[in-house]
N, CA and C of each residue as an Amber inpcrd file, in Angstrom:
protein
   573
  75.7550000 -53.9240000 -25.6480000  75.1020000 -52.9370000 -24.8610000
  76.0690000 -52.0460000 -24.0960000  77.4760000 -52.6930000 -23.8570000
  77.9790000 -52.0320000 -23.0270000  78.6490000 -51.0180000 -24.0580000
  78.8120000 -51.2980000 -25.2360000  79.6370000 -50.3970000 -25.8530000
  78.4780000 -49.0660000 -26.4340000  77.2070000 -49.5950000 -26.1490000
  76.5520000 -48.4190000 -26.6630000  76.3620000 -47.3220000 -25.5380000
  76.5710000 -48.0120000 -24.3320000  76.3410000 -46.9870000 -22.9790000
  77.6380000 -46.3060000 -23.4370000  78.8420000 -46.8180000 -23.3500000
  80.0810000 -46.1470000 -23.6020000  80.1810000 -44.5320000 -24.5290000
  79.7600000 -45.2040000 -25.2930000  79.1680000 -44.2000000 -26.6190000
  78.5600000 -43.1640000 -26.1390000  77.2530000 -43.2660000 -25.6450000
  76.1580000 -42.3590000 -25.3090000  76.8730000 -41.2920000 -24.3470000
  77.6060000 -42.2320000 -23.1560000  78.0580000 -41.6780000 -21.6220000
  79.4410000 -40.3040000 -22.6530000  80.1290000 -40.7330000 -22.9900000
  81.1880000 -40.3150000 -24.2640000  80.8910000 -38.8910000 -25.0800000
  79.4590000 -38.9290000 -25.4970000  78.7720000 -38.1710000 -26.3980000
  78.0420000 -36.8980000 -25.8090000  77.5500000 -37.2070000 -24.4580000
  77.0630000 -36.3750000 -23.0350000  77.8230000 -35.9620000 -22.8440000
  79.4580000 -36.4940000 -22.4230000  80.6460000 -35.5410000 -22.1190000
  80.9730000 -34.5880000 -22.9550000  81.0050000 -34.9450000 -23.8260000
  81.7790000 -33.8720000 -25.2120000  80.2610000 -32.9150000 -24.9670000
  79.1750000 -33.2100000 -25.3050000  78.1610000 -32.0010000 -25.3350000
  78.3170000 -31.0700000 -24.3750000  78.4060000 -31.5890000 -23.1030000
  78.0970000 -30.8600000 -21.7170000  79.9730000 -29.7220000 -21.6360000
  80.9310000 -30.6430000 -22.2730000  82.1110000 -29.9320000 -22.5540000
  81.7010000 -28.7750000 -23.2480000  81.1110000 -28.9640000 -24.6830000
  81.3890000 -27.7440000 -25.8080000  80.2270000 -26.6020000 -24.9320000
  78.8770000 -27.1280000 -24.2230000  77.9870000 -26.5780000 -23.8780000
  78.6780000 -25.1420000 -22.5390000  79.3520000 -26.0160000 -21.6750000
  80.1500000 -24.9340000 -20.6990000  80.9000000 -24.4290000 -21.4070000
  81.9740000 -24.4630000 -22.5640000  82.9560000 -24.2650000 -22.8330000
  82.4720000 -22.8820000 -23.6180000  81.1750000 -22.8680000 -24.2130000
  80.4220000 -21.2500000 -24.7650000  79.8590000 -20.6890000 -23.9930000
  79.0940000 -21.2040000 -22.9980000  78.8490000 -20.3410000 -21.7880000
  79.8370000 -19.5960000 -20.9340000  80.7090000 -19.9130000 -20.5810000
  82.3250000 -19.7760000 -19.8200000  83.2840000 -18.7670000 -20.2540000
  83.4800000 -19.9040000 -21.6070000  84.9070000 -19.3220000 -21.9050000
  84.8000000 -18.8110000 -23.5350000  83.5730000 -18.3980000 -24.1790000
  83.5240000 -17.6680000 -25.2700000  83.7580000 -16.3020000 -24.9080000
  84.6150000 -16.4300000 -26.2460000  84.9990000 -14.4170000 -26.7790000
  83.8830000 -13.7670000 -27.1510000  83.0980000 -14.4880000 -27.7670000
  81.9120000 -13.3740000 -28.5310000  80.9680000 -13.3940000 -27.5260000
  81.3680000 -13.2960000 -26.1040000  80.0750000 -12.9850000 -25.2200000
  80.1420000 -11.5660000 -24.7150000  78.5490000 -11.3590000 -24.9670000
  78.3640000  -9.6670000 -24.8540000  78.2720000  -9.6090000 -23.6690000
  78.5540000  -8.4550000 -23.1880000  78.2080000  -7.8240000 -22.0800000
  77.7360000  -6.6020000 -22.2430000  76.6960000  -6.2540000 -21.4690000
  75.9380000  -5.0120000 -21.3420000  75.5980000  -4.4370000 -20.0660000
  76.3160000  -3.1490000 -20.2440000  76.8530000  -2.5520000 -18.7850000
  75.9810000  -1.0450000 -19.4080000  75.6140000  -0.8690000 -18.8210000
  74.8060000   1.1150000 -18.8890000  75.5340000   1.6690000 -17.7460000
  76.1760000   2.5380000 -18.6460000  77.1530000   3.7640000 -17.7260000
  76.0330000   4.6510000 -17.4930000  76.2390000   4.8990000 -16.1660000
  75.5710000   5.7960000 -15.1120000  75.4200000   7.2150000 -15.8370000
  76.3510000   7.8570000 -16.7360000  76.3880000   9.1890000 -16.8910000
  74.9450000   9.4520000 -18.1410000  74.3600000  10.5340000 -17.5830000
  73.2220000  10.8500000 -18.7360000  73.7050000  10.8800000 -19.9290000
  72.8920000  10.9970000 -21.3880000  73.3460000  10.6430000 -22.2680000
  73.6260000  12.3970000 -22.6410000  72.6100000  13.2590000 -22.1320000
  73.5760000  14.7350000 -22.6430000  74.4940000  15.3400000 -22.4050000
  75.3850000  14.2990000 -20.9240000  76.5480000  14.7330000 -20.6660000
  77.7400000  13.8950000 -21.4910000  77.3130000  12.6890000 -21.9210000
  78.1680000  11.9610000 -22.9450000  78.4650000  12.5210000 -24.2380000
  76.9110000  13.4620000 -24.3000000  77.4410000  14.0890000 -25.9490000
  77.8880000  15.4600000 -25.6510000  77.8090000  16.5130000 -24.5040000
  78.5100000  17.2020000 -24.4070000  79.8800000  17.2480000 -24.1270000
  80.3310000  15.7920000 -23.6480000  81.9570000  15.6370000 -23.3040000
  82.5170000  14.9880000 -24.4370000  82.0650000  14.8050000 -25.6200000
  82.1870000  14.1140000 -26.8070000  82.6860000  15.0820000 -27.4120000
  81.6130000  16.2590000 -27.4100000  82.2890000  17.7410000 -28.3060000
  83.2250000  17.9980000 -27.6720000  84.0820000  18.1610000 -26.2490000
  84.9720000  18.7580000 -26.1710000  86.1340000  17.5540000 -26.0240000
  87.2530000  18.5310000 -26.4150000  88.6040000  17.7240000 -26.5770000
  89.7370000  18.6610000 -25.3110000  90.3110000  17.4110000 -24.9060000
  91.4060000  18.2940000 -24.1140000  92.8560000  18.4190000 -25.0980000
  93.6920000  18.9550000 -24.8830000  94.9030000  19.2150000 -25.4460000
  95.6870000  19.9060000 -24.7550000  97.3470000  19.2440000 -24.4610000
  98.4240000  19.2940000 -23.7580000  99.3410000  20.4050000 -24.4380000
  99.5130000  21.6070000 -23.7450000 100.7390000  22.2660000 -24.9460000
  99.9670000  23.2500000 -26.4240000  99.2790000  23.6170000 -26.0750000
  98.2930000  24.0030000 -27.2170000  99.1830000  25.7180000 -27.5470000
  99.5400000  26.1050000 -29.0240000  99.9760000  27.3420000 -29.8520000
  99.2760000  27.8860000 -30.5280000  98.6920000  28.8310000 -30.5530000
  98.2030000  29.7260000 -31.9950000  98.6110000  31.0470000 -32.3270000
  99.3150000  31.0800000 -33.3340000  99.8840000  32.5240000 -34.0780000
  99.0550000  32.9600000 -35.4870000  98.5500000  34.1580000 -34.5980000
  97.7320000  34.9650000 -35.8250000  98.2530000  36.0970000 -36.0340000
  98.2090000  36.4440000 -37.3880000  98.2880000  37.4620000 -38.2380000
  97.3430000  37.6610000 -38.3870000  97.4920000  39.7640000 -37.4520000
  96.1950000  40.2850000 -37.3320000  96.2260000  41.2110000 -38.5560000
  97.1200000  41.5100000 -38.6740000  97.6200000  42.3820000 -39.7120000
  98.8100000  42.5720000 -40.2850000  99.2850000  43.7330000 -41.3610000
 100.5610000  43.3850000 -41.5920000 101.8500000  43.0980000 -40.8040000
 101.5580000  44.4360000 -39.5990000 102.1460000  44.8650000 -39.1080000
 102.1200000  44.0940000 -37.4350000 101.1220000  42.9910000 -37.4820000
 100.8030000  43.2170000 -36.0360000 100.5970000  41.5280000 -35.9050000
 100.9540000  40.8480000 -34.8350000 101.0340000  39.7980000 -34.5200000
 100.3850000  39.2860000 -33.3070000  99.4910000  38.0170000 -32.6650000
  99.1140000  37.4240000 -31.5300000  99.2580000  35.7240000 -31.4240000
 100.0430000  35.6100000 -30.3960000 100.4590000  34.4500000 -30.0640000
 100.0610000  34.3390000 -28.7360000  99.5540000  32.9010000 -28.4890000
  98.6890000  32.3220000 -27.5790000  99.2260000  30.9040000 -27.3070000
  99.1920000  30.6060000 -25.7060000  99.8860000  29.0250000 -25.7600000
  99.4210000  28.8100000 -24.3790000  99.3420000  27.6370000 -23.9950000
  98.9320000  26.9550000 -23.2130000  99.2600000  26.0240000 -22.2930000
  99.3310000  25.1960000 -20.9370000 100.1820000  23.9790000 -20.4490000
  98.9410000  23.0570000 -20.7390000  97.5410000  23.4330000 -20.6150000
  96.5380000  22.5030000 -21.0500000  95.4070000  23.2510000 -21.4010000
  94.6790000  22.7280000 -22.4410000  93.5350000  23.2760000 -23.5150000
  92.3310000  22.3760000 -23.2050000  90.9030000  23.1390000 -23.2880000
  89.7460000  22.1530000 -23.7430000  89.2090000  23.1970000 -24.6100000
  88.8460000  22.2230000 -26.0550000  87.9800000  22.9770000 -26.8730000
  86.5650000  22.7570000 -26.4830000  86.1080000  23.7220000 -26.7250000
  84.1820000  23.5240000 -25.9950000  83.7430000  24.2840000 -27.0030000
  82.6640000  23.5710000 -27.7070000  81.8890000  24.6290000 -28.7670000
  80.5790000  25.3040000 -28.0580000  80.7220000  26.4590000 -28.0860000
  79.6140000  27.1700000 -27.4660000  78.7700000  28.1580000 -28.2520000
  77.6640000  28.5300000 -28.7210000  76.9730000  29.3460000 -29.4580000
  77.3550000  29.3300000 -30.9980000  77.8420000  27.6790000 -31.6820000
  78.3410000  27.8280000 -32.5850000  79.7200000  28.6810000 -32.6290000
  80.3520000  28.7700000 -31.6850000  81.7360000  29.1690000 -31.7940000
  82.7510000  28.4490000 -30.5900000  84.0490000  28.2280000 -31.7830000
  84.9180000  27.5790000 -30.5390000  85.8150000  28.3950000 -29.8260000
  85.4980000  27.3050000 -28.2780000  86.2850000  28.4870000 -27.0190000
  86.8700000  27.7440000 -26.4360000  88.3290000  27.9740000 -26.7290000
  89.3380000  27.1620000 -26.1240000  89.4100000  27.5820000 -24.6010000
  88.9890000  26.6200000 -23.5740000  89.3710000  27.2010000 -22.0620000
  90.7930000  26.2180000 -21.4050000  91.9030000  27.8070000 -21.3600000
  93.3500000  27.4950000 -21.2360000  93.3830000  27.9040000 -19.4070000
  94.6080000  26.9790000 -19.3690000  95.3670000  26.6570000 -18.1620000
  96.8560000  27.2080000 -18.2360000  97.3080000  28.1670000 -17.2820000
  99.1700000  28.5140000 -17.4000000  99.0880000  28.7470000 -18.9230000
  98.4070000  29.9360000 -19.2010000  98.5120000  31.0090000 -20.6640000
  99.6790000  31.8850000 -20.5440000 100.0810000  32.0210000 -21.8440000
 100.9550000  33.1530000 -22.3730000 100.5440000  33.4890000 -23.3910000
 100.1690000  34.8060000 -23.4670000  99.8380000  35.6200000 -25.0270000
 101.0020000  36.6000000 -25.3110000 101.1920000  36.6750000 -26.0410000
 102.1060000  38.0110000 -26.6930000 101.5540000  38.6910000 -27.8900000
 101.6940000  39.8640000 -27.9100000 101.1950000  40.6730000 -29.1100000
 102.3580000  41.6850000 -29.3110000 102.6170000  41.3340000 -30.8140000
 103.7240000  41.4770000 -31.4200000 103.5200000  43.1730000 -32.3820000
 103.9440000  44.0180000 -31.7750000 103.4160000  45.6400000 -32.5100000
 104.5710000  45.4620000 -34.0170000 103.9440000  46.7870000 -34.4280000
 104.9030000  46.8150000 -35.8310000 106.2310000  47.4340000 -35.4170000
 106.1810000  47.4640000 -34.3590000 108.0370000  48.2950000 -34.0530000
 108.5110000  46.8820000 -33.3710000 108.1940000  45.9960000 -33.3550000
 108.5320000  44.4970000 -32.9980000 109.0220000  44.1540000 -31.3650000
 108.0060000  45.5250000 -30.8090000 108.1880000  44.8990000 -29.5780000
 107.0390000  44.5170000 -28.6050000 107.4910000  43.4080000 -27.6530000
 106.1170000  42.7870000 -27.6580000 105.4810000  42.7070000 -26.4970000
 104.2600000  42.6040000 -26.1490000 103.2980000  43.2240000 -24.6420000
 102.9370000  41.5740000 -24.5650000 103.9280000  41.1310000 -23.5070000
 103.4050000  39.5910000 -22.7330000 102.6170000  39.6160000 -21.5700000
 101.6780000  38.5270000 -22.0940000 100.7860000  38.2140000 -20.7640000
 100.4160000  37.6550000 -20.3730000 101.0380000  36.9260000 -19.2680000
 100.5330000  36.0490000 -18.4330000  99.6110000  35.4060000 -17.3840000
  98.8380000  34.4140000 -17.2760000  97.5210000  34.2490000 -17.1840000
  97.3690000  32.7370000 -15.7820000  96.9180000  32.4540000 -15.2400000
  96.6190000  31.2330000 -15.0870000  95.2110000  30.4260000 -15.6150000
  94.4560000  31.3750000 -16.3170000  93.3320000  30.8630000 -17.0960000
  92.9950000  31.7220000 -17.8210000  92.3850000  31.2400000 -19.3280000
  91.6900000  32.3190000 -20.3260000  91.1660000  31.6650000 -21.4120000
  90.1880000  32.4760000 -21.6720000  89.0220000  31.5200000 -22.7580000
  88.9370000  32.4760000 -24.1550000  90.0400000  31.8650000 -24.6680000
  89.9300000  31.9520000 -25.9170000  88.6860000  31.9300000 -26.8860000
  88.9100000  32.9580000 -27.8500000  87.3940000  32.8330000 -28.9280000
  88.6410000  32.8660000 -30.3400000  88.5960000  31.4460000 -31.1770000
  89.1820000  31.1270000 -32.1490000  88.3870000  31.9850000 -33.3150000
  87.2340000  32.1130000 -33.4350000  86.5550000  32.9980000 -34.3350000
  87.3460000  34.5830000 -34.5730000  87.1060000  35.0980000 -33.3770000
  87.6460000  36.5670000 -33.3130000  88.6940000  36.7210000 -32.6380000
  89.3580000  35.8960000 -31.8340000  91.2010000  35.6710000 -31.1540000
  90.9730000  36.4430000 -30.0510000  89.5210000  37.2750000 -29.8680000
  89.0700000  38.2090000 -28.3660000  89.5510000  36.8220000 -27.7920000
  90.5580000  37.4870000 -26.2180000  90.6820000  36.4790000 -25.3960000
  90.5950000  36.9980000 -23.7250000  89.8470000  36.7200000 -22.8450000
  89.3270000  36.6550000 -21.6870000  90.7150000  36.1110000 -20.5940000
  91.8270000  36.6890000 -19.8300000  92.3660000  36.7450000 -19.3880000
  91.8430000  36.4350000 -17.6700000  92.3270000  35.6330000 -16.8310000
  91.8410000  35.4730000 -15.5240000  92.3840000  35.0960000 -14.6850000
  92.8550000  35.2250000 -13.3410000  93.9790000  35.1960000 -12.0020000
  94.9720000  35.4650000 -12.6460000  95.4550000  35.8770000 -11.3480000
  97.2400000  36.6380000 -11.5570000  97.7140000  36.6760000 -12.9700000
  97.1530000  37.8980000 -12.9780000  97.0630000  38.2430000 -14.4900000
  98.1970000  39.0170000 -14.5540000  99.5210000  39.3130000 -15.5820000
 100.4550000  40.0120000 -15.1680000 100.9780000  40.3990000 -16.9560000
 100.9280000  41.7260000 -16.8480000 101.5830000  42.5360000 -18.4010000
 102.5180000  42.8710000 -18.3380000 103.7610000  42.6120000 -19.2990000
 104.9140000  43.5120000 -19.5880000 104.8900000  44.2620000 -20.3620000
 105.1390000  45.3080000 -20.8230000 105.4340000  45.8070000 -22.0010000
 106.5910000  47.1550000 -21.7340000 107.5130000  46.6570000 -22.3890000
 109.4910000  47.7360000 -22.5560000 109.2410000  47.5890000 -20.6360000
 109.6450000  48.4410000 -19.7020000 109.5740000  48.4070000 -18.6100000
 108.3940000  48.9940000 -17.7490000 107.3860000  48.4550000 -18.6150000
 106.3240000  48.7160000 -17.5060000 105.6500000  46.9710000 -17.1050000
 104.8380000  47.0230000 -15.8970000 104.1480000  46.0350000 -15.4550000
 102.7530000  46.3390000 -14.6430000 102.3090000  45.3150000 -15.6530000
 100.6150000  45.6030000 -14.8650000 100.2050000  43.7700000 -14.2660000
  99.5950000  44.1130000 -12.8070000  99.1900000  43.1340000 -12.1510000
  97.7180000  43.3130000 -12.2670000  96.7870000  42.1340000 -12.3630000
  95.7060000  42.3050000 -11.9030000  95.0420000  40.7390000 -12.4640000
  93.6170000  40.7090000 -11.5430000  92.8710000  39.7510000 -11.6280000
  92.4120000  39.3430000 -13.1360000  91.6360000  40.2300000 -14.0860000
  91.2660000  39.9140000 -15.2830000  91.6190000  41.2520000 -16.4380000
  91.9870000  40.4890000 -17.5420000  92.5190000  41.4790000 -18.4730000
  91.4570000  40.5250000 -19.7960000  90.5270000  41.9810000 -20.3190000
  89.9050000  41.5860000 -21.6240000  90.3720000  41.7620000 -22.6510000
  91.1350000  40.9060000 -23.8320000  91.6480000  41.1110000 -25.1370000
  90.3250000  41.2900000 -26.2160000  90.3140000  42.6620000 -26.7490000
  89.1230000  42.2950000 -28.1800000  89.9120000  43.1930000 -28.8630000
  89.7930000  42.1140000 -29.8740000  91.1420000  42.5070000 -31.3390000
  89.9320000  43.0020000 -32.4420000  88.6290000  42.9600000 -32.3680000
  87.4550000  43.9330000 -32.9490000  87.3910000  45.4240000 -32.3840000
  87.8780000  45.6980000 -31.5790000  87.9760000  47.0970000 -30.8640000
  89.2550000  47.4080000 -30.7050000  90.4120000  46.9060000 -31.0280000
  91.9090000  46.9640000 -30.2460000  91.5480000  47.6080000 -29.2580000
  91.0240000  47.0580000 -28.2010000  91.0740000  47.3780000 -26.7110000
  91.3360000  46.2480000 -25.9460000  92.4710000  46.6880000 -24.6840000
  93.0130000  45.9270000 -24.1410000  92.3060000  46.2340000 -22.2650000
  91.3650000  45.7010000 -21.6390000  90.7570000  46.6970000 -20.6960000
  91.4380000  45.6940000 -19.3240000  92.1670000  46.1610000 -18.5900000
  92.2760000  45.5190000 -17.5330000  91.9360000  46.3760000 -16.2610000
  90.9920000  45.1180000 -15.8840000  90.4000000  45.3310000 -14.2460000
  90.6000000  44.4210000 -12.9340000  90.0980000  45.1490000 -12.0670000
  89.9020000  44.0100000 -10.2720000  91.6400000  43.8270000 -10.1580000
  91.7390000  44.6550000  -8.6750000  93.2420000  44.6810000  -8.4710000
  94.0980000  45.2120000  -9.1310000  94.3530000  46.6940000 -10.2030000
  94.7950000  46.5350000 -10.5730000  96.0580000  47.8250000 -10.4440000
  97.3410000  47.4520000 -10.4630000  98.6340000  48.0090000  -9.8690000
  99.3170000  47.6120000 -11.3040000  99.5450000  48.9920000 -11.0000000
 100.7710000  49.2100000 -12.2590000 102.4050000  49.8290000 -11.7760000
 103.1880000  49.4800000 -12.4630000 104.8820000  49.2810000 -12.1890000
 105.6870000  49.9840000 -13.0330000 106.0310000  51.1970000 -12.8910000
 106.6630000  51.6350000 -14.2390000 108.1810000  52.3770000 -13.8760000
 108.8690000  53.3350000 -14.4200000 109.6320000  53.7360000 -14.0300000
 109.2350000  55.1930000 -13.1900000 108.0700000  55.9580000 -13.5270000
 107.9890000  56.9910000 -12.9110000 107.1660000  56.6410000 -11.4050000
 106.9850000  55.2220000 -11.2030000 106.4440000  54.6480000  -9.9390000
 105.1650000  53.7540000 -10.0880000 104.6400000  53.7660000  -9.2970000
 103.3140000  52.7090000  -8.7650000 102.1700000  53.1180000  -8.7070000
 101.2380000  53.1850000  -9.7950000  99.7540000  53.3370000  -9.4390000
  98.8410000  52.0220000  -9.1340000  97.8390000  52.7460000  -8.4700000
  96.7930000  51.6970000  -8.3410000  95.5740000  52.2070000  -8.5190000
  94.9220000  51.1000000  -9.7670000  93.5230000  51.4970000 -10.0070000
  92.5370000  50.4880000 -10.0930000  91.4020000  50.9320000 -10.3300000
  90.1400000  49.8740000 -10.4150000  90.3650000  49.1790000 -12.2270000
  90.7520000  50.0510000 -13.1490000  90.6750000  50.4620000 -14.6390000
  92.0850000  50.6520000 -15.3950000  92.5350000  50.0030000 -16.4380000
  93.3810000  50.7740000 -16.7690000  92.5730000  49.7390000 -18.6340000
  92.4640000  50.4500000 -19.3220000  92.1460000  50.8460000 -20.8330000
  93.4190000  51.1190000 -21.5830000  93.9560000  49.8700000 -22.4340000
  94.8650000  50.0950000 -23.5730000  94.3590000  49.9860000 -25.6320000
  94.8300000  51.1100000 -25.8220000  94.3140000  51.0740000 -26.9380000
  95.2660000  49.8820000 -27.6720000  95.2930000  49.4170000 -28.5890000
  96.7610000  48.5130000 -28.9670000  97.3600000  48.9570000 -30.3800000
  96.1940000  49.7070000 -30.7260000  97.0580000  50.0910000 -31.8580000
  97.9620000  51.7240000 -31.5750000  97.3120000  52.6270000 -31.1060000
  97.9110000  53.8010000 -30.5070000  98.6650000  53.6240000 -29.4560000
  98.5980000  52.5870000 -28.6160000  99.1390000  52.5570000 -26.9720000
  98.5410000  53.5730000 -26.3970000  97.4000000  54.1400000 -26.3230000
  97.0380000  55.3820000 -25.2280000  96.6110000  54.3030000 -24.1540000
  96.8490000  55.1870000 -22.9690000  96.3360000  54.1930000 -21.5220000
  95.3460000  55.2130000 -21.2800000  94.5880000  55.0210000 -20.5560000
  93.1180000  55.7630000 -19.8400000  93.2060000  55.0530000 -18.2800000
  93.8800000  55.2920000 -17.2890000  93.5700000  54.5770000 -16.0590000
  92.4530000  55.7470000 -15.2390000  91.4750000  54.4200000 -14.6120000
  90.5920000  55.1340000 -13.9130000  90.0070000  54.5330000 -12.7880000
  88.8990000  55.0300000 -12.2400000  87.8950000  54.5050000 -11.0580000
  86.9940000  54.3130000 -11.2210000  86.5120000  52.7930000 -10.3600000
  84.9010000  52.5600000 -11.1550000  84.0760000  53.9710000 -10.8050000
  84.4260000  54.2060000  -9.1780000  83.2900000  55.5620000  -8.2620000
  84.2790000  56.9340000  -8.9480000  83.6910000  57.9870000  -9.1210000
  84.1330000  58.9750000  -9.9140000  84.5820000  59.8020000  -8.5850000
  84.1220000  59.0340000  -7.2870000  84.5370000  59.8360000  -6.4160000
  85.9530000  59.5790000  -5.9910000  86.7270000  58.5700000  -5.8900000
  87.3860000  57.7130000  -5.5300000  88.8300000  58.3730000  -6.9460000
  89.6660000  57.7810000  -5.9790000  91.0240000  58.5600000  -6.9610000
  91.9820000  58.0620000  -7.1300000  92.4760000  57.6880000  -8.1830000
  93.7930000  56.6740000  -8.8370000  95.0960000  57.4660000  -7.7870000
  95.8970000  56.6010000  -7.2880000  97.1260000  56.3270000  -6.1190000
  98.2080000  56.4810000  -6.6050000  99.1210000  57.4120000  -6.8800000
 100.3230000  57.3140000  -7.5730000 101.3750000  57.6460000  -6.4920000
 101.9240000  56.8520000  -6.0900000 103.3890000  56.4200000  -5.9260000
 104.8430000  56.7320000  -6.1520000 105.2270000  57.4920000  -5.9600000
 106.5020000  57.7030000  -7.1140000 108.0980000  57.5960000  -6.2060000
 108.5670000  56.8730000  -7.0220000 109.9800000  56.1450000  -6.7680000
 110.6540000  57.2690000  -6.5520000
């Protein structure tokens, strides 16, 4: 009798062992946690991707070149089209006489479809020795128009204007600077 208590008492241990030992200390135990975030913000942050260092060089034409770069990228698909929204931008557009109109950005939302790119804060153009400052500069490579507005001061050698408007064609280079009020009158400066 005593060896069958032994047994039994023996047989309880090992059960009550393997029994904690899957409750406790099993790997295949699930856990189920529901993250707080709605599920249409999970699938809208799903579509977009960030990216460190982001380049794109297009050939607009034979003659004519646009380069675009970034310190940080998110792709966001919007209306069926992707719109890269950049951080510390540099664009350059490369003419057929190979010289090139840089521009610098601290934000701009790229359209990869049509390379139109949306320029925004301290927005700043070179091109040979001129310089244009201003808040937002619109790139549309469907119009070669280059339209920069809000704040905007220009730097050249014959001096300093300041306007509401300044309109670049990109394939001619004609400038058009103007005023939103027709009453109101572009500021020229001269060195």
């Amino acid at each position: 009798m005593k060896k069958t208590a032994q047994i039994s008492l023996i047989c309880i241990i090992l059960i009550a062992l393997v029994l904690f030992n899957k409750k406790y200390f099993s790997k295949n135990k699930e856990i189920e946690a529901e993250p707080n975030i709605p599920k249409k913000e999970l699938s809208k942050k799903n579509e977009n991707n960030i990216i460190k260092n982001l380049k794109y060089e297009i050939t607009l034409d034979k003659d004519n070149q646009y380069f675009i770069s970034s310190d940080l990228s998110e792709l966001v698909n919007l209306d069926n089209s992707e719109i890269v929204m950049m951080q510390k931008v540099t664009g350059i557009i490369i003419d057929k006489n190979k010289i090139p109109l840089i521009i610098t950005s601290e934000k701009a939302e790229y359209n990869s479809s049509s390379h139109n790119t949306k320029f925004r804060g301290n927005v700043i153009i070179t091109y040979l020795n001129n310089k244009i400052v201003s808040e937002k500069l619109d790139l549309s490579f469907e119009k070669n128009i280059a339209k920069i507005y809000e704040k905007v001061k220009y730097s050249g050698s014959q001096g300093i204007i300041t306007a509401d408007n300044i309109k670049i064609n990109l394939m001619t280079k004609k400038i058009d600077i103007y005023m939103d009020n027709q009453i109101d009158n572009v500021k020229l400066f001269k060195n």
